[in-house]
Structure formats: C-alpha cells, structure tokens
N, C-alpha and C positions, 0 to 999 in steps of 0.2 A: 215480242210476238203479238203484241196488243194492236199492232197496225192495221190488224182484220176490223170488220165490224161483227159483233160478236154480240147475238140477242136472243133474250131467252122467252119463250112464249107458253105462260101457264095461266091455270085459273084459281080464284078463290077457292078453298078447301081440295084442292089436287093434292094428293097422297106423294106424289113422285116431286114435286117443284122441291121440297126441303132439298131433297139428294141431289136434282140436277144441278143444283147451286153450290152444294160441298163438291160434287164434280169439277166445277168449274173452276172452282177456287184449287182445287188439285190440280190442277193443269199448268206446269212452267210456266210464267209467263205472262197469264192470263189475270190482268190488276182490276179490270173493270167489263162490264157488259149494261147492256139497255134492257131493261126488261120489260115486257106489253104483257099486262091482266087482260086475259079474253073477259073477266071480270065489269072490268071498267068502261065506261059509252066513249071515252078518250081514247080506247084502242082501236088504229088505224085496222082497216076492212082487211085490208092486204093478209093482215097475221091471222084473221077470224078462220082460216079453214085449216090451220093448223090444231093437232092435238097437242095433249100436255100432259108434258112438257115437252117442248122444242127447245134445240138450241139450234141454231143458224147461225151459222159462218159466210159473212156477204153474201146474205139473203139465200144460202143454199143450207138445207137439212144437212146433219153434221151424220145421219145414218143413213145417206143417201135414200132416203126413200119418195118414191116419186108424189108429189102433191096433187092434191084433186085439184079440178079447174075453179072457181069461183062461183059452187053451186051451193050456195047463201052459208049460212052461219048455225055452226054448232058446236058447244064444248064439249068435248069429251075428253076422255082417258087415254094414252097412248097405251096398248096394252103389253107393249117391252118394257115399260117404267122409261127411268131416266136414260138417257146419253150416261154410258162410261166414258170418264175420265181420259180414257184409254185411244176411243173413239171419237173425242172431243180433238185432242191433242192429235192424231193422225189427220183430222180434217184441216186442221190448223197450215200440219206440215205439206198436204194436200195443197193447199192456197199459196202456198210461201215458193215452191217447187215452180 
C-alpha cells in the first residue's frame, strides 16, 4: 500500500501530530511517510497553508477538505484533531481504486 506518497504535515508543540502518527502506523500497510515541520525554514511553501496535522495522500488531504489558495503562511491547529486511521486507510483505498 506504501506506493502512494504519503506525508504528514504538523508543527512543533501540536497537540494532534503524536496521534496522527499512531494513526498512520495503524493503517495496513503503511511502513513509512515524509514528514514537513511547518516548524522548520526547510519546509517547502507548498505545505505552509496547511493545518496540523495533515496527512496527504499524493498531495491530496486524506479528509477531503478543500485547501486555501496560497494566501501566505500560518500555523495553526486543525480543530478535528488528527486524520482517523480509519479515514487515512479509506483514502489510501480511494487512490489504489
């Protein structure tokens, strides 16, 4: 199942990034992912308008939720918490399909 690209996008001290991680590792399949610290001046711009935690599944949100356009950079909080496991693995099957 690992042939997706499969990345997770949180920040220093985010409450939700521990779970979105035990999610992922709950998921069939799923041996590895990329992760980008909105944190870090190394993370690419592209991931800055996302909240956290994200997981993307080839570059698409795994909670279908529609993303702002590229109007600049802020961290914040997703306020659903993490991606279920649940929800992770159906986007997965989603891409596979």
């Amino acid at each position: 199942m690992n042939a997706h690209r499969i990345e997770l996008v949180f920040f220093d001290g985010c409450p939700n990034a521990d779970q979105a991680r035990e999610n992922l590792r709950a998921v069939p399949g799923v041996v590895s992912w990329t992760e980008w610290n909105l944190s870090s001046p190394d993370t690419l711009d592209r991931f800055r308008r996302y909240g956290s935690p994200t997981v993307l599944v080839d570059g698409r949100d795994v909670t279908g939720e529609v993303t702002p356009g590229d109007e600049g950079e802020s961290m914040s909080c997703r306020t659903q918490g993490a991606p279920s496991a649940e929800v992770i693995r159906q986007a997965l099957e989603r891409k596979a399909g």
